[in-house]
VOLUM-148149 format. One line per field, with one value per residue (C-alpha): residue number from 0; x, y, z; residue in one letter. Coordinates in Angstrom, 3 decimals. Example, Ala and Ser with C-alpha at 12.3 -4.5 7.8 and 13.67 -1.06 7.14 Angstrom:
REM VOLUM-148149
seq	(0:1) $
east	(12.300:13.670) $
north	(-4.500:-1.060) $
up	(7.800:7.140) $
type	(A:S) $
END
This chain:
REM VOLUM-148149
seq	(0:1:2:3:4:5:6:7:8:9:10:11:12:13:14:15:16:17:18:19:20:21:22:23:24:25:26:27:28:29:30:31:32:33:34:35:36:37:38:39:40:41:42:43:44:45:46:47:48:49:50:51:52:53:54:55:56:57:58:59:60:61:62:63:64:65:66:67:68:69:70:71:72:73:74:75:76:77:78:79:80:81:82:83:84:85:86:87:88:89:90:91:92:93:94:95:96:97:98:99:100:101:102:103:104:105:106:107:108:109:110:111:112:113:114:115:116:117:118:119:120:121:122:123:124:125:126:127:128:129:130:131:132:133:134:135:136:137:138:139:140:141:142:143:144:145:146:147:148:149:150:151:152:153:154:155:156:157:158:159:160:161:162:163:164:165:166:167:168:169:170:171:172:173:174:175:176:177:178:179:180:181:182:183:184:185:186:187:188:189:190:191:192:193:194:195:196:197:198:199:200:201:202:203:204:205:206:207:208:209:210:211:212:213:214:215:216:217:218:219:220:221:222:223:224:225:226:227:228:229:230:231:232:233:234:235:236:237:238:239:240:241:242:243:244:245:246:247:248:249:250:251:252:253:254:255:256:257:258:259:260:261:262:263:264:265:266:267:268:269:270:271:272:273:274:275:276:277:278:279:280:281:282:283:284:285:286:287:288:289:290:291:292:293:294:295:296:297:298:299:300:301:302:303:304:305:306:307:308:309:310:311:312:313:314:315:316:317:318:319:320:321:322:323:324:325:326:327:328:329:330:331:332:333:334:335:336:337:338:339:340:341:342:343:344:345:346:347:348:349:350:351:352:353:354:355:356:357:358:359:360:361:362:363:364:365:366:367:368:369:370:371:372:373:374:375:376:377:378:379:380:381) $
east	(-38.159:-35.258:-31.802:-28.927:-25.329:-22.893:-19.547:-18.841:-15.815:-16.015:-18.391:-20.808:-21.104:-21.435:-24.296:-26.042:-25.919:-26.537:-29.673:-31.287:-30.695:-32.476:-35.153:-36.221:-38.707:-36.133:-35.113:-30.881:-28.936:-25.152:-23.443:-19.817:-17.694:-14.860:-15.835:-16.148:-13.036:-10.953:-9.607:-7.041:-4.230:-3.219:-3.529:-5.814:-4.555:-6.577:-5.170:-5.921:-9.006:-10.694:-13.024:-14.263:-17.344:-19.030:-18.654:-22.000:-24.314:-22.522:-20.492:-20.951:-19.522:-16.988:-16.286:-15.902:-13.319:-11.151:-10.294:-8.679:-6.690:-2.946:-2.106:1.050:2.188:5.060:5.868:9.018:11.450:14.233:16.384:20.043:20.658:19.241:15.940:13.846:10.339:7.982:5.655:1.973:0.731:-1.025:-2.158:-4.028:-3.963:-6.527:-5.945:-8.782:-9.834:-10.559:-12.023:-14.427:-15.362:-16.728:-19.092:-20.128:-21.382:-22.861:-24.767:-26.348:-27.482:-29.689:-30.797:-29.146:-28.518:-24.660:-24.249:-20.940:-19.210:-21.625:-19.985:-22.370:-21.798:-24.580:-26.480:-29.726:-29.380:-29.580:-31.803:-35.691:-34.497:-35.624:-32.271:-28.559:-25.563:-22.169:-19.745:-17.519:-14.195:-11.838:-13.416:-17.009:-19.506:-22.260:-19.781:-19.090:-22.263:-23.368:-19.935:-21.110:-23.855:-22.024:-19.153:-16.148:-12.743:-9.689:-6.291:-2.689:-0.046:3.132:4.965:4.435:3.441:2.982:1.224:2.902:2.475:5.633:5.886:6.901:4.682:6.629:6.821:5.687:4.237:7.642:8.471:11.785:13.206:16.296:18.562:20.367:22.460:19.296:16.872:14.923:12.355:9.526:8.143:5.126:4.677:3.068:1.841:-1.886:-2.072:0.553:2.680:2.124:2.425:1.553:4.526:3.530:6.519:7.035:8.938:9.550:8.220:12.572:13.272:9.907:11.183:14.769:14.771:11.656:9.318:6.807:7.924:8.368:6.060:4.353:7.159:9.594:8.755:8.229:12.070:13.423:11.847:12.512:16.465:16.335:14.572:16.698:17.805:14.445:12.517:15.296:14.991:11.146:9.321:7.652:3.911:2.555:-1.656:-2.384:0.444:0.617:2.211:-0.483:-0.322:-2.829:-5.857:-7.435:-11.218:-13.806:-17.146:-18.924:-22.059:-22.778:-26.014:-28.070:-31.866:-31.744:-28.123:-25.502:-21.386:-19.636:-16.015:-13.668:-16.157:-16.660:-13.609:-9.851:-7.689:-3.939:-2.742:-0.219:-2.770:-4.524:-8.324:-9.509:-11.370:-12.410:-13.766:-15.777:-17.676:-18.053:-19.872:-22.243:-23.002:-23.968:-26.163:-27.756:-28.523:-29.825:-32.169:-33.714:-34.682:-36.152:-37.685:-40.216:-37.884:-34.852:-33.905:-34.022:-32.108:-29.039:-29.590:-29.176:-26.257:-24.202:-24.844:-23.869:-20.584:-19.094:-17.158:-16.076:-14.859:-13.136:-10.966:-9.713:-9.198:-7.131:-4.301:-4.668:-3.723:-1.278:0.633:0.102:2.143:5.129:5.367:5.593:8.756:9.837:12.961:13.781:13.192:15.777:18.311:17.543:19.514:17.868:16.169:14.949:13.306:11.462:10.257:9.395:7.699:5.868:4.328:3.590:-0.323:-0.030:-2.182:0.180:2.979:5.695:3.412:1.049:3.990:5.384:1.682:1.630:5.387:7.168:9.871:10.360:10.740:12.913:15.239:14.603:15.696:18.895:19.349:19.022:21.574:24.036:27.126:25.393:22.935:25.508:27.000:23.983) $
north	(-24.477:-26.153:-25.121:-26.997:-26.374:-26.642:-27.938:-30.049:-28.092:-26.721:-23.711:-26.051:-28.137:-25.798:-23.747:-27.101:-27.781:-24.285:-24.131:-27.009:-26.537:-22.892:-24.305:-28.445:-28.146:-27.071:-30.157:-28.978:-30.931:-30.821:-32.032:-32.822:-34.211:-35.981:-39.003:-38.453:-39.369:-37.546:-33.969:-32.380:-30.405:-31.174:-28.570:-25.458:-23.058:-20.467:-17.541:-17.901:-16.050:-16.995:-19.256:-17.270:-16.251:-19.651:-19.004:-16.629:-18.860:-22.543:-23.372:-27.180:-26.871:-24.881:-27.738:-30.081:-28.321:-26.943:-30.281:-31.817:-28.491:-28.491:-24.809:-22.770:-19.400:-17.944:-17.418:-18.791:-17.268:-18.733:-16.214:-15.536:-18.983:-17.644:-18.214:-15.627:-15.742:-13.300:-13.835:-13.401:-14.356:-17.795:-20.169:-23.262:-25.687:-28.833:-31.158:-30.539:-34.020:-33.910:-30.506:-31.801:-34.893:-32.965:-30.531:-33.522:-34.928:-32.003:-31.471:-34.837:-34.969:-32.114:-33.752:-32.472:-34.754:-35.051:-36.113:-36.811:-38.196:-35.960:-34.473:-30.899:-29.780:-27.957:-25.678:-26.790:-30.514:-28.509:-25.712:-27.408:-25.032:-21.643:-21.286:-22.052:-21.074:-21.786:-23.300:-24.544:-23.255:-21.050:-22.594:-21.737:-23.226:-21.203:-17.996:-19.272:-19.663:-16.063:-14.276:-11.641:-10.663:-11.622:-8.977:-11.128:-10.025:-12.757:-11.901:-13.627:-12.993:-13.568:-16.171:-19.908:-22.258:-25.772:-27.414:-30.466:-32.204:-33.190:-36.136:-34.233:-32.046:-28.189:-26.745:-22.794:-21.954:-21.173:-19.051:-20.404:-17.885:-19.666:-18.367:-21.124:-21.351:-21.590:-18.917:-17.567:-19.961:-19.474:-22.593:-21.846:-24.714:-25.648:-29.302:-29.595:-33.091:-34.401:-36.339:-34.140:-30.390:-29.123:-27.922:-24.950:-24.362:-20.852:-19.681:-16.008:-16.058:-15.726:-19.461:-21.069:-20.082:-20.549:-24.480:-25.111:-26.730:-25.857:-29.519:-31.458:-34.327:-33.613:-36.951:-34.531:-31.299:-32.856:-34.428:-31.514:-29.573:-31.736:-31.486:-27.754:-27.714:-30.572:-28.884:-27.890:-31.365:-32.988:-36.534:-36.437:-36.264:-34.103:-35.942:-34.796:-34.874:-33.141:-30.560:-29.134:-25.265:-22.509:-18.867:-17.323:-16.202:-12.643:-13.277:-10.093:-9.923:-6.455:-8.483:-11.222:-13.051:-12.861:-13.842:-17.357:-17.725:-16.590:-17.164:-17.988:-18.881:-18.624:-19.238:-15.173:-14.127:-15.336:-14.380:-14.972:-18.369:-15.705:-14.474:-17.559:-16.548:-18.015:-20.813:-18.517:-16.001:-18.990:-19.936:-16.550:-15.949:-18.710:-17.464:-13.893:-15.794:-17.897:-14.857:-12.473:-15.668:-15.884:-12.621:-12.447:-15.951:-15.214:-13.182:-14.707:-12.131:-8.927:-11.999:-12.092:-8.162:-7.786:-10.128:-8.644:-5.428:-6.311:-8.533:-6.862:-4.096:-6.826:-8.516:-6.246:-4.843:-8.467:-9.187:-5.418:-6.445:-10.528:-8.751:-6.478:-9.483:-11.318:-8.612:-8.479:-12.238:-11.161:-9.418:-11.618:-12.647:-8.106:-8.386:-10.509:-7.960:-7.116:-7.978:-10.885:-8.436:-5.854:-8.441:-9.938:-6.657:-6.151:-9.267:-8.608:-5.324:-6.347:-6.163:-2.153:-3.625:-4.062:-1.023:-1.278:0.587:-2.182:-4.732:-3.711:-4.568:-7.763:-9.228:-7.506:-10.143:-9.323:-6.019:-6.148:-7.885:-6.231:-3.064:-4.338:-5.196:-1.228:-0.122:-2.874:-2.689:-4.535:-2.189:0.766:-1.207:-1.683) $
up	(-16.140:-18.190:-17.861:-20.198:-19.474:-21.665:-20.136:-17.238:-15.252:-12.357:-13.501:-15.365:-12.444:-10.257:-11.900:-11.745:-8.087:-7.352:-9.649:-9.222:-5.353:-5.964:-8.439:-7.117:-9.822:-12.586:-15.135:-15.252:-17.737:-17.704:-20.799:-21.252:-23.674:-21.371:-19.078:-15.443:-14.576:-17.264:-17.017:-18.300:-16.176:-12.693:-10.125:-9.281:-7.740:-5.443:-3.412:0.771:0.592:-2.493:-1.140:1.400:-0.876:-0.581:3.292:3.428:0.889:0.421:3.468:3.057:-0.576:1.472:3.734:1.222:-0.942:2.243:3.767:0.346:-0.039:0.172:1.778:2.331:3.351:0.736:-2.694:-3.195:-6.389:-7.952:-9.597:-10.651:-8.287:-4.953:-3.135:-1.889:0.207:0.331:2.974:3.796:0.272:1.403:-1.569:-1.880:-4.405:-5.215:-8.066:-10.560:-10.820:-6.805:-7.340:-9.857:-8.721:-4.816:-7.266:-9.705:-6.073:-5.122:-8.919:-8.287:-4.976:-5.701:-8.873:-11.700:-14.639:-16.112:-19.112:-19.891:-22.941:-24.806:-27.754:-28.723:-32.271:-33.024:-29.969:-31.712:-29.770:-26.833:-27.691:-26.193:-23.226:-21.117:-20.310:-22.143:-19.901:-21.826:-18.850:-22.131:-22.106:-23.868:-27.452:-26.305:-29.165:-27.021:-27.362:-30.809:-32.648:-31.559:-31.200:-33.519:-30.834:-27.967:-29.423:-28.795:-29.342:-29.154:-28.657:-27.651:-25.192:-26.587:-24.638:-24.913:-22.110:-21.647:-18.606:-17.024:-13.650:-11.715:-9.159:-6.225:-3.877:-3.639:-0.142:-1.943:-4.617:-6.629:-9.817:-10.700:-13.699:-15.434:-18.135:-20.311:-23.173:-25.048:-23.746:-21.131:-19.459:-16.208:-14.221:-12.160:-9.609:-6.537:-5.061:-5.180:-3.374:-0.734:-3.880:-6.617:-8.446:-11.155:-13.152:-16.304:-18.105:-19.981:-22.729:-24.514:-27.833:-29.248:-26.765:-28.211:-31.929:-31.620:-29.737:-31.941:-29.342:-32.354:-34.082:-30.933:-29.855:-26.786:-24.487:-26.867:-24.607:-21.510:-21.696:-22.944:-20.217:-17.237:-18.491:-18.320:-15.111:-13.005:-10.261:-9.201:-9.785:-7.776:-9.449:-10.007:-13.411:-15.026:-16.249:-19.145:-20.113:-23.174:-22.954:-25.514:-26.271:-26.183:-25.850:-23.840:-25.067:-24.152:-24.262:-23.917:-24.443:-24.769:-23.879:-21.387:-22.345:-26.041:-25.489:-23.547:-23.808:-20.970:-20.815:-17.660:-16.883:-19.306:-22.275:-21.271:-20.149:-19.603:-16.236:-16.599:-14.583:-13.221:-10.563:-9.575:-10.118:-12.978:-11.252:-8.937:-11.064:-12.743:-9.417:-8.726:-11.706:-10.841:-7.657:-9.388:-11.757:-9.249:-7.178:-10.383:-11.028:-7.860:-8.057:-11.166:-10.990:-14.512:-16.781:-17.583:-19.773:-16.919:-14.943:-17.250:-17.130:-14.041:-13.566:-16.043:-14.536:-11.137:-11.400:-14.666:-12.655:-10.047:-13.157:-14.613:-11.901:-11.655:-15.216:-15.286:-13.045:-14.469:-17.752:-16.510:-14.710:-17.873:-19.528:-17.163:-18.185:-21.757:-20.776:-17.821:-19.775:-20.034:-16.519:-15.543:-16.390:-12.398:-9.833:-7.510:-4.767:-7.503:-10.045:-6.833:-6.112:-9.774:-9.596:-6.480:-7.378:-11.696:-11.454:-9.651:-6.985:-4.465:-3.797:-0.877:1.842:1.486:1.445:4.740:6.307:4.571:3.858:7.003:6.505:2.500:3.377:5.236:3.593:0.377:2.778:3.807:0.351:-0.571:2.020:0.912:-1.073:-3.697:-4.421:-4.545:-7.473:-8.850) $
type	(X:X:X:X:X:X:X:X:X:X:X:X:X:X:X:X:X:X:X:X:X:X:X:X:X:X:X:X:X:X:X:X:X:X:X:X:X:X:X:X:X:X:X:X:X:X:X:X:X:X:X:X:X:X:X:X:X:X:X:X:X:X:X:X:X:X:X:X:X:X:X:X:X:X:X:X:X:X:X:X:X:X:X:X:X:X:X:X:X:X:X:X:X:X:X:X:X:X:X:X:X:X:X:X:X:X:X:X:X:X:X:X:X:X:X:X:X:X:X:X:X:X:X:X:X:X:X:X:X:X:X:X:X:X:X:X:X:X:X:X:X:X:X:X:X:X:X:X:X:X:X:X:X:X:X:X:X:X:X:X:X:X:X:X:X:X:X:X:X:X:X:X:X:X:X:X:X:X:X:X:X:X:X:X:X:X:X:X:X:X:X:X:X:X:X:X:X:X:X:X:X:X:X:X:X:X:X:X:X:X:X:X:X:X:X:X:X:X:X:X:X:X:X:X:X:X:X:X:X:X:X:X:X:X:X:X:X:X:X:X:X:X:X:X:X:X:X:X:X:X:X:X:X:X:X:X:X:X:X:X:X:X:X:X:X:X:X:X:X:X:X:X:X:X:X:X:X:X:X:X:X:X:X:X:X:X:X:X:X:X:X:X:X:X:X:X:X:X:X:X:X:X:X:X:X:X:X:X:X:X:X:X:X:X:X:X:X:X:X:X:X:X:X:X:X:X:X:X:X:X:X:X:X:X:X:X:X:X:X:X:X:X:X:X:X:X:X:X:X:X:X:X:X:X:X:X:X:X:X:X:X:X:X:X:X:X:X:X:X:X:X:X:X:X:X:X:X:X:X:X:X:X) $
END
């Protein structure tokens, strides 16, 4: 059997330690267009528990992951100048060149090939295969070439965001919301190695427009974003690597696989940064494929089937509330209107998974402060 595997993050590499491991006899080919060494982003971000499902079937890949993790217990948001924790909602964070590097280690000792520097233009160079999995991104040439069959649909949030580093490790992952003269921005940032965060930077579509980020260099942004966001970098830089402005992209797929060729990752669906899964989701994925594989070892097609058919409504519950979060975003800017302990709660509660019963179990301490807050004078002016 021949598998090819198009992409070399974390699901491509992934899918080949996992498959070759499953299959010794399987030729897997990995094939990536950056050098080993090169990435592009900083951190990754996971939430406490959302390793935990290499724990039953990979615990060594568990092992090696956990002990380069930088961990923490609160969210920390910075609005209307105060400070306020909510507890209980643990987070990780690993920088993604660390990340990639432990499952490029694990692909080879198993025996997969990686090819890297490998620019794919056309699927047939890879196409002498039984098996094509697209691990390739947001701009999927797998996805791509058969889009019609795959049935993708692409849409945009509004807001703009640009991904920096910063060169100063965060105690929390922090939201820091800041109005100024001109506009409404969001940082999202959390360390992901004992010197280091990773620092995204978001503006409403009106502040992207109106400073017009659109004709800024790249050293243009980052300068004009480390001014607006002083206070909180305290004297460190923000680092910039290929940080550029996006909005996010909304990727669904009314079908997973066509013949020989499956999507996995983001190359079949996108998860808002917001929530913290998209990683996760990825190497989730590859563990449902891996699993649908083994048990239908002869017919790759009833394989794909089968996988689609068991992780799509896992998938979709998480991709419901990424996309409702990604929508409170949208409006963060409306939602500032709020007074500090009532856009917190907002904030808390934006993906309608999470309502204040469920809070009291798992942020007693929020709670109750968000309590006294409702009895308090200010409130009754409110």
């Amino acid at each position: 059997m021949k598998i090819n595997i198009l992409g070399g993050g974390p699901a491509g590499l992934y899918a080949a330690y996992l498959l070759k491991r499953q299959r010794p006899d399987a030729s897997v080919h990995v094939y990536e267009q950056n050098a080993a060494d090169t990435t592009f982003g900083f951190g990754v971000v996971f939430s406490e528990q959302a390793l935990e499902f290499l724990r039953a079937n990979d615990e060594e890949t568990l092992d090696a992951i956990t002990k380069d993790l930088e961990s923490w217990r609160d969210i920390e948001l910075r609005i209307h100048g105060q400070i306020i924790h909510i507890d209980g909602v643990g987070f990780t964070g690993i920088a993604r060149l660390k990340l990639l590097e432990i499952l490029s280690q694990k692909a080879l000792s198993v025996g997969a090939i990686l090819c890297h520097q490998r620019v794919i233009e056309n699927l047939g160079e890879i196409d002498d295969a039984d098996l094509i999995i697209g691990a390739d991104g947001i701009n999927s040439l797998v996805r791509r070439t058969h889009e019609e069959s795959f049935g993708t649909t692409i849409d945009h949030f509004e807001n703009r965001f640009a991904w920096f580093g910063a060169t100063r490790a965060f105690g929390h992952l922090t939201q820091t919301f800041k109005e100024v003269p001109q506009g409404f921005f969001n940082a999202h940032h959390y360390r992901y190695s004992p010197s280091m965060s990773t620092f995204l930077v978001e503006a409403n579509a009106a502040t992207f427009k109106q400073i017009g980020f659109a004709d800024m260099s790249e050293e243009e942004s980052r300068l004009y974003c480390q001014k607006i966001f002083a206070e909180e970098l305290e004297g460190a830089s923000l680092v910039a690597n290929k940080s550029q402005w996006r909005q996010f992209p909304k990727i669904n797929n009314a079908r997973w696989s066509v013949g020989k060729y499956v999507i996995i990752g983001d190359a079949l669906r996108t998860a808002h940064f917001s929530i913290g899964s998209g990683t996760r989701l990825a190497l989730e994925d590859v563990q449902a494929l891996a699993k649908a594989l083994a048990e239908n070892p002869k017919d790759i097609i009833s394989a794909l089937a089968s996988f689609e058919a068991a992780r799509r409504p896992v998938v979709e519950k998480i991709v419901t509330a990424a996309n409702q979060s990604a929508k409170w975003y949208d409006s963060f800017a409306e939602h500032m209107k709020l007074p500090a302990w009532e856009f917190a709660f907002n904030y808390i509660s934006r993906s309608g998974r999470i309502d204040l019963d469920r809070l009291r179990t798992n942020s007693p301490q929020f709670v109750s402060s968000y309590d006294r807050w409702l009895r308090s004078d200010a409130y009754s002016k409110f």
